[in-house]
N, C-alpha and C positions, 0 to 999 in steps of 0.2 A: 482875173482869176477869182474864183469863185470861195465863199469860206467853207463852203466842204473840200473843195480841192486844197487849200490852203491847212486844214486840220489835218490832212490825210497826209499829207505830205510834209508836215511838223510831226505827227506819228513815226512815221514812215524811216523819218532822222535817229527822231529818240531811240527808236528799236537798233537802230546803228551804232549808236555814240550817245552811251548814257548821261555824259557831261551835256548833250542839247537839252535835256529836261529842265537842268538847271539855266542855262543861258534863256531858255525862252521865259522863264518865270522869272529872271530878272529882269529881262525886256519887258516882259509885261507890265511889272510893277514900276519901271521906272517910266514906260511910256502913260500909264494910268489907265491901262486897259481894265475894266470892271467885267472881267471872266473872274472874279473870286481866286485872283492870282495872290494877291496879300496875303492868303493864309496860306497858299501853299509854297510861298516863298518861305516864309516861316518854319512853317515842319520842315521843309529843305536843309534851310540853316540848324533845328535843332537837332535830325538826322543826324549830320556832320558832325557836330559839335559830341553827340551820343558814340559814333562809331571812332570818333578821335579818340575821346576820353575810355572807350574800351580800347583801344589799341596801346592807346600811351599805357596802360596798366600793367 
């Protein structure tokens, strides 16, 4: 499989099932893929962490 086939088709999820944005930026970062996935695992977690902390109020 090709990585444009592979991108398009991790797209393709996320558009499905918002919780895969996050599961693939965890894989990435844990398998230490260098797509500049560390930063956006990041803003991931402080999103959550922003939209809890609005909620919980």
């Amino acid at each position: 499989m090709s990585e444009k086939e592979r991108e398009r088709l991790k797209n393709k999820e996320q558009q499905r099932n918002p919780g895969a944005a996050f599961n693939n930026s965890l894989n990435q970062v844990i398998t230490g893929n260098p797509n500049g996935s560390g930063c956006l695992f990041i803003m991931i977690i402080l999103l959550i962490f922003v939209v809890f902390k609005a909620c919980s109020s």
